[in-house]
Backbone as CSV, one residue per row, in Angstrom:
resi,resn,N_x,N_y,N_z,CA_x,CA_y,CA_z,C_x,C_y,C_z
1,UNK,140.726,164.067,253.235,140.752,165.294,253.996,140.783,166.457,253.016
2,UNK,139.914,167.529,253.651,139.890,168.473,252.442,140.779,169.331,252.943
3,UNK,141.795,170.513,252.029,142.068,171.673,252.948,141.539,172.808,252.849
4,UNK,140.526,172.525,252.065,139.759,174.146,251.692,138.375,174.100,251.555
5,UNK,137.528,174.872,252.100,136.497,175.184,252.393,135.880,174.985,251.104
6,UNK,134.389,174.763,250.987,134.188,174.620,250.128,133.635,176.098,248.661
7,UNK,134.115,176.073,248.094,134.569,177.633,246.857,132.805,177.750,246.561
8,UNK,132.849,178.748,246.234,131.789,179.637,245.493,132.176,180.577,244.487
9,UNK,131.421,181.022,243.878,131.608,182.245,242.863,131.552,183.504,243.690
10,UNK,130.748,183.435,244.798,130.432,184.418,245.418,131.718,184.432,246.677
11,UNK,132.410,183.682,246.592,133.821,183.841,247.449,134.819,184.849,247.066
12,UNK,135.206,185.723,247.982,135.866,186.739,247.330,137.488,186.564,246.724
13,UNK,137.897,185.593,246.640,138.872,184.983,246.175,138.444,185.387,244.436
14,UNK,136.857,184.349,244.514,137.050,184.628,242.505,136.222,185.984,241.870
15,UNK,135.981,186.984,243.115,135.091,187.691,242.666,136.076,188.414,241.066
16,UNK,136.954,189.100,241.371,137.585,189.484,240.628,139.194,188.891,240.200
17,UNK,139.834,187.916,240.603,140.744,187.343,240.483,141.724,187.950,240.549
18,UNK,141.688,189.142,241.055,143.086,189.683,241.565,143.571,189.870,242.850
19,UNK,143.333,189.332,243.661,143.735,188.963,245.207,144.351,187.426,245.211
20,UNK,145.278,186.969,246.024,145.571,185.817,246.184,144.978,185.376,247.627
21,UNK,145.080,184.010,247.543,144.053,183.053,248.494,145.450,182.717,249.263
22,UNK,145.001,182.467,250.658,146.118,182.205,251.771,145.573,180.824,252.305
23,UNK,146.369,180.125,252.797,145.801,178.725,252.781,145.774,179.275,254.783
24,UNK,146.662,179.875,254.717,146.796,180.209,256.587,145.951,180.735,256.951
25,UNK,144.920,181.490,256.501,143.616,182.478,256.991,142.375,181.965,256.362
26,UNK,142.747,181.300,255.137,141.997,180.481,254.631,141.018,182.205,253.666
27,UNK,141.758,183.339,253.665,140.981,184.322,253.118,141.974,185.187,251.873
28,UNK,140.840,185.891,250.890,141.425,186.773,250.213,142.819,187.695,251.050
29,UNK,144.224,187.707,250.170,144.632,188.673,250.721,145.855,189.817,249.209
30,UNK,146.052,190.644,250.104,147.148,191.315,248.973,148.246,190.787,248.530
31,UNK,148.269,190.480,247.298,149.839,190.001,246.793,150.671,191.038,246.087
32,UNK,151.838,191.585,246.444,152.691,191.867,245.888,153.622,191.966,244.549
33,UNK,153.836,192.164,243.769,154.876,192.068,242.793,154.453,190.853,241.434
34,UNK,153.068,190.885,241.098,152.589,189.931,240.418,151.382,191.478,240.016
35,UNK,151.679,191.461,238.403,151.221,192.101,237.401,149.699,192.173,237.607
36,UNK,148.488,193.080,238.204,147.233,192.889,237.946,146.332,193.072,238.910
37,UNK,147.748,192.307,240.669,146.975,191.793,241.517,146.609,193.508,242.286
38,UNK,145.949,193.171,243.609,145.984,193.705,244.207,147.142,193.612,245.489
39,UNK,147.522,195.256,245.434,148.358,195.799,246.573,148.147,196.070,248.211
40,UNK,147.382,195.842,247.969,147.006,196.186,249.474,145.480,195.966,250.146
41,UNK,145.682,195.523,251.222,144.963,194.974,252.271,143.122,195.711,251.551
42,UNK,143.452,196.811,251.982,141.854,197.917,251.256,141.625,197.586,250.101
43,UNK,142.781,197.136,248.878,142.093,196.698,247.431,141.447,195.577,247.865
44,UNK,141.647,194.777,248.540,141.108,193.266,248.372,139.891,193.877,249.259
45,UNK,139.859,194.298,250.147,138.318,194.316,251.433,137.534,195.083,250.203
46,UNK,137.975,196.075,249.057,136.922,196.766,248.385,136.137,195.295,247.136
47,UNK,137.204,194.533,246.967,136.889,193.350,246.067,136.191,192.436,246.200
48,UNK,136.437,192.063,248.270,135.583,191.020,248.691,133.902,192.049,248.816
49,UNK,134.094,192.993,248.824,132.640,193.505,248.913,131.719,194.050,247.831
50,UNK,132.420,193.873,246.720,131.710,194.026,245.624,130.989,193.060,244.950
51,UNK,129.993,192.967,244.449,129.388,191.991,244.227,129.128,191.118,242.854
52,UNK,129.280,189.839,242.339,129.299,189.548,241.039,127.860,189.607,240.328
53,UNK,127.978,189.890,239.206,127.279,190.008,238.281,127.079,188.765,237.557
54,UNK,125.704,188.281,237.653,125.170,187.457,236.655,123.807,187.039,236.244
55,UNK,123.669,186.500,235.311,122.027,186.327,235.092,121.650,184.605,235.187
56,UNK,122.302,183.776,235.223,122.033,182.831,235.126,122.015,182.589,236.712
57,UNK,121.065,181.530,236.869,121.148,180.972,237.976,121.811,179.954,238.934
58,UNK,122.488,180.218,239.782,123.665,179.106,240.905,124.193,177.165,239.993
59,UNK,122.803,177.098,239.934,122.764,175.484,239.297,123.230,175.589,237.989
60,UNK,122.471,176.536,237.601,122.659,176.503,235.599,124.421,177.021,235.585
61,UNK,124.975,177.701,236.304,126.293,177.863,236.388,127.308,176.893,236.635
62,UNK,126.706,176.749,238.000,127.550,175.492,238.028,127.524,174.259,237.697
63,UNK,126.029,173.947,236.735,126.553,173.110,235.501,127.728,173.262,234.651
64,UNK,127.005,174.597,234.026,127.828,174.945,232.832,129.742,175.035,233.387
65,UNK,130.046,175.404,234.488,131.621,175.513,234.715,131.874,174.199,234.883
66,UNK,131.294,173.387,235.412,131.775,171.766,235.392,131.979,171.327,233.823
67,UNK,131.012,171.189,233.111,131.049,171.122,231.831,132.221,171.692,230.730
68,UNK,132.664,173.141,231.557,133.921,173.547,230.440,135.086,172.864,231.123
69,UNK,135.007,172.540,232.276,136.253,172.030,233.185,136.632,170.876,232.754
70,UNK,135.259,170.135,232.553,136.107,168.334,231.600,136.484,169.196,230.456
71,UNK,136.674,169.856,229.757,137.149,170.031,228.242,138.277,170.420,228.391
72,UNK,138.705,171.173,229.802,140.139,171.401,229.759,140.947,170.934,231.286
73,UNK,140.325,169.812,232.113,140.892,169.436,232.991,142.271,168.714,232.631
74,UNK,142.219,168.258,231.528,143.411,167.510,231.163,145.012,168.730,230.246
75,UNK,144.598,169.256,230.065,145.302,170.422,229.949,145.761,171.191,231.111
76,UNK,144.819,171.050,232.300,145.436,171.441,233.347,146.171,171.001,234.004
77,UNK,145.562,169.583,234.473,146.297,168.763,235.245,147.371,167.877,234.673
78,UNK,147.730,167.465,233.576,148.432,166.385,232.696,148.985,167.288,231.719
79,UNK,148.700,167.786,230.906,149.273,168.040,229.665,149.556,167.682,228.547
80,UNK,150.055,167.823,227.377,150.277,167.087,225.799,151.585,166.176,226.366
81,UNK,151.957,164.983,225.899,152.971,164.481,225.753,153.788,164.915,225.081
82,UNK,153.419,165.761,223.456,154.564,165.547,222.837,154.868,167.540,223.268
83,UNK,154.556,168.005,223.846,154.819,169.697,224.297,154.848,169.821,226.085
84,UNK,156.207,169.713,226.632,156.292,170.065,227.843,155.976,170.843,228.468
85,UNK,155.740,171.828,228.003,155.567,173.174,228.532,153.889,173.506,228.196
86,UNK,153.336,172.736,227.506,151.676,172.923,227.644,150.997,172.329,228.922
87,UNK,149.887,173.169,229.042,149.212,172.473,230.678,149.994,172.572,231.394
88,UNK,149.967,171.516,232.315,150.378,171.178,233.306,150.873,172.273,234.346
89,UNK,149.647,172.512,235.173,149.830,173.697,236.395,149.973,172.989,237.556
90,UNK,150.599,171.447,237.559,150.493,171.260,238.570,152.208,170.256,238.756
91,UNK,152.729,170.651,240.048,154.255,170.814,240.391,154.611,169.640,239.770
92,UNK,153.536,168.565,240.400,153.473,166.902,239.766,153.716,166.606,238.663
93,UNK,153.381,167.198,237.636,153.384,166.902,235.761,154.073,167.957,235.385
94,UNK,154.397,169.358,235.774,155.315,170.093,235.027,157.276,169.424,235.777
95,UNK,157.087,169.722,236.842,158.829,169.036,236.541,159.330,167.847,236.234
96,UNK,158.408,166.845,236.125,158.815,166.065,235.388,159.385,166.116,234.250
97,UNK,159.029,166.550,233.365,158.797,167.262,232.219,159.717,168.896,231.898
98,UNK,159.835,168.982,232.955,160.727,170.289,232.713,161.933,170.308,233.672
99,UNK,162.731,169.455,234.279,163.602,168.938,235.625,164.362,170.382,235.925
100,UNK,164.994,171.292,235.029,165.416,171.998,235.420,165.355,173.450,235.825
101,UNK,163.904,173.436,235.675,163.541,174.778,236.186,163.146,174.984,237.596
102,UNK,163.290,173.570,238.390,163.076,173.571,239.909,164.047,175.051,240.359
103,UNK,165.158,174.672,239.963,166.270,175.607,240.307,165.622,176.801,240.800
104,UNK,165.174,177.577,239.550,164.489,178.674,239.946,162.837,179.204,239.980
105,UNK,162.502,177.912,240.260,161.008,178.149,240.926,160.829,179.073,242.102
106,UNK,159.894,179.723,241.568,159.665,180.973,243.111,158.337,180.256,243.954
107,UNK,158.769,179.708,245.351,157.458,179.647,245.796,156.650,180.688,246.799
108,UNK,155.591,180.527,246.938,154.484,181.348,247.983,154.562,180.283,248.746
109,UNK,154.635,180.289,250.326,154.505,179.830,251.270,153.223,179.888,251.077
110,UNK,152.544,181.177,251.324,151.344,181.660,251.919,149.961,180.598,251.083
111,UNK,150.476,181.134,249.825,149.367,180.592,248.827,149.652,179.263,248.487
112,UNK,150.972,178.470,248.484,151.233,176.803,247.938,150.972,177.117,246.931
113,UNK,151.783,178.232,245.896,151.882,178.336,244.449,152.915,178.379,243.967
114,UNK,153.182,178.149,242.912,154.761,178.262,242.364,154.604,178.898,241.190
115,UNK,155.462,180.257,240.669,155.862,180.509,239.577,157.430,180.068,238.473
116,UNK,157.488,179.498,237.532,158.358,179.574,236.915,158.394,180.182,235.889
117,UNK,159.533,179.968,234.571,160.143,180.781,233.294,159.767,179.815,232.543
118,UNK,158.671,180.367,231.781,158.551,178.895,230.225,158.800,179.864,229.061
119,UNK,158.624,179.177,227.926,158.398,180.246,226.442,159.637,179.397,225.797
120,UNK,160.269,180.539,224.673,161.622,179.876,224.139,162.690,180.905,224.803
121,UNK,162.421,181.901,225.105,163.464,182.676,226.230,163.442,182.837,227.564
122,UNK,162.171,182.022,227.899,162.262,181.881,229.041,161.690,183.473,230.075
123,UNK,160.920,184.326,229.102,160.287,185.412,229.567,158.945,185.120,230.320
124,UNK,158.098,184.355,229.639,156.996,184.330,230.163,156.981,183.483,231.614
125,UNK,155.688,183.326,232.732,155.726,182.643,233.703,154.690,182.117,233.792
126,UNK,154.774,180.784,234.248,153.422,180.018,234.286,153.393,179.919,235.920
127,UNK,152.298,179.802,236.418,152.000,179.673,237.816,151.477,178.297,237.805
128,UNK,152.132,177.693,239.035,151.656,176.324,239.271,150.985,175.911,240.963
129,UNK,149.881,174.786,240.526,149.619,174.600,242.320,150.425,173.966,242.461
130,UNK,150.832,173.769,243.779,152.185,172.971,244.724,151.244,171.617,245.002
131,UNK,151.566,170.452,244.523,150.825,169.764,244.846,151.703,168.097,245.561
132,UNK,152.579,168.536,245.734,153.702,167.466,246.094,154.925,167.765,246.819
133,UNK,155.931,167.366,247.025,156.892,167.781,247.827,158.377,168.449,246.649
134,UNK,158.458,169.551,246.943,159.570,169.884,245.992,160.526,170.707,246.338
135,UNK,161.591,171.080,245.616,162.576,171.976,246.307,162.802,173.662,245.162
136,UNK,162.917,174.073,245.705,162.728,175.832,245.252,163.040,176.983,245.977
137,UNK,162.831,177.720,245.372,162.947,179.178,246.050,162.203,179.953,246.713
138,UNK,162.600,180.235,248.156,161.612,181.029,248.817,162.423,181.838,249.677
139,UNK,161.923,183.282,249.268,162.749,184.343,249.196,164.035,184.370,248.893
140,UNK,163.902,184.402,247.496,165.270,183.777,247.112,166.336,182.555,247.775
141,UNK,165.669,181.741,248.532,166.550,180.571,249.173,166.080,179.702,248.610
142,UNK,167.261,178.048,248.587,166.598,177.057,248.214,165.821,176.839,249.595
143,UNK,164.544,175.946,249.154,164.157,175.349,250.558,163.133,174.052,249.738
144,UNK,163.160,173.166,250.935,162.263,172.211,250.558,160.829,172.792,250.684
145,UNK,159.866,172.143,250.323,158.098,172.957,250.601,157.089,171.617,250.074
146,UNK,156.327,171.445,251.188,155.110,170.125,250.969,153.833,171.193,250.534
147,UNK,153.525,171.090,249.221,152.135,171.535,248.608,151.040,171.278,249.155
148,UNK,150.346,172.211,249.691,149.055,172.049,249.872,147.408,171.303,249.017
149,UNK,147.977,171.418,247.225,146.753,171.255,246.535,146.556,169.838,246.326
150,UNK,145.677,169.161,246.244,145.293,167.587,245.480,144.862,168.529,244.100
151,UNK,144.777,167.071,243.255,143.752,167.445,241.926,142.390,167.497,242.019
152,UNK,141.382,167.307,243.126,140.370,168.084,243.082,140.696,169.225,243.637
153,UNK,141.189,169.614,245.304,141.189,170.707,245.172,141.569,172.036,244.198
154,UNK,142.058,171.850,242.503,142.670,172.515,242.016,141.137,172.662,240.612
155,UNK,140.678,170.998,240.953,139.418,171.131,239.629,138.317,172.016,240.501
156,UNK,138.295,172.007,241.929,137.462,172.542,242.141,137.595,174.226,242.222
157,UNK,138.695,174.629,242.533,139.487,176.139,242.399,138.496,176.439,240.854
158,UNK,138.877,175.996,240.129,138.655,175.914,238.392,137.396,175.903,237.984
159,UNK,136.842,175.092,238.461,135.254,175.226,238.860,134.555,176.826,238.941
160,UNK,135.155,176.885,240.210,134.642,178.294,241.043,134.973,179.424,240.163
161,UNK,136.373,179.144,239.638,136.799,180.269,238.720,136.250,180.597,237.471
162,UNK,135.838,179.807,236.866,134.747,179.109,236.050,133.673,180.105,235.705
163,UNK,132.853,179.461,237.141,131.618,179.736,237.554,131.655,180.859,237.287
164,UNK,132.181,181.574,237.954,132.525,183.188,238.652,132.441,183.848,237.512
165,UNK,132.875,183.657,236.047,133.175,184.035,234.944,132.257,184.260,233.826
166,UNK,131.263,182.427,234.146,130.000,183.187,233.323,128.930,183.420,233.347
């Protein structure tokens, strides 16, 4: 079963990558309090209507983004053994590997994303897909939350994002 439509470059999700994707509308929308994105409802409708730029053609693209995606699917999805905190954007392979930052995982309902604190002080944040059942924070509460992503749906996100890029 899939839960997501199938991605394009020309989807306004990757036109510019600053809108977040809602799994409930299944559309671009405004995210809040995340460095870059868009604020409001009108940034994203001006984003979904702008149009991408490229010279290569649909196929020759989406060769080429499949092609960079094996070089770093395993960085995405798995990670280094001997570095916990490399790769792994996905809920499945980072807490294993990191058990105690569930604590303060922030999740998106909306989007089935999770941000946490990596680095050596714990400043920086890595964003992860929700791809399993875990417990975290939402709006500041603990709560349990069942992830929306598989590992294709996340190679194929990656794909599109990819694509979109060159």
């Amino acid at each position: 079963m899939r839960l997501l439509p199938p991605l394009s470059p020309s989807s306004s999700f990757f036109k510019k990558n600053i809108c977040g994707f809602t799994f409930d509308t299944q559309k671009c929308v405004a995210r809040e309090g995340h460095s870059g994105l868009a604020t409001t409802a009108a940034q994203c409708k001006k984003i979904s209507s702008t149009p991408t730029a490229g010279s290569e053609d649909d196929a020759a693209r989406a060769k080429r983004a499949a092609e960079i995606w094996i070089g770093m699917k395993n960085h995405v999805l798995i990670g280094r053994n001997d570095k916990p905190t490399s790769g792994r954007h996905l809920t499945s392979t980072w807490l294993p590997k990191n058990p105690d930052i569930a604590k303060v995982m922030e999740i998106n309902e909306e989007t089935s994303l999770a941000r946490v604190p990596f680095g050596q002080d714990g400043s920086k944040r890595k964003t992860l897909f929700i791809n399993d059942h875990v417990m975290g924070l939402v709006s500041k509460k603990e709560k349990a939350f069942t992830g929306k992503y598989t590992e294709q749906i996340v190679g194929d996100v990656c794909k599109a994002a990819i694509e979109a890029s060159t």
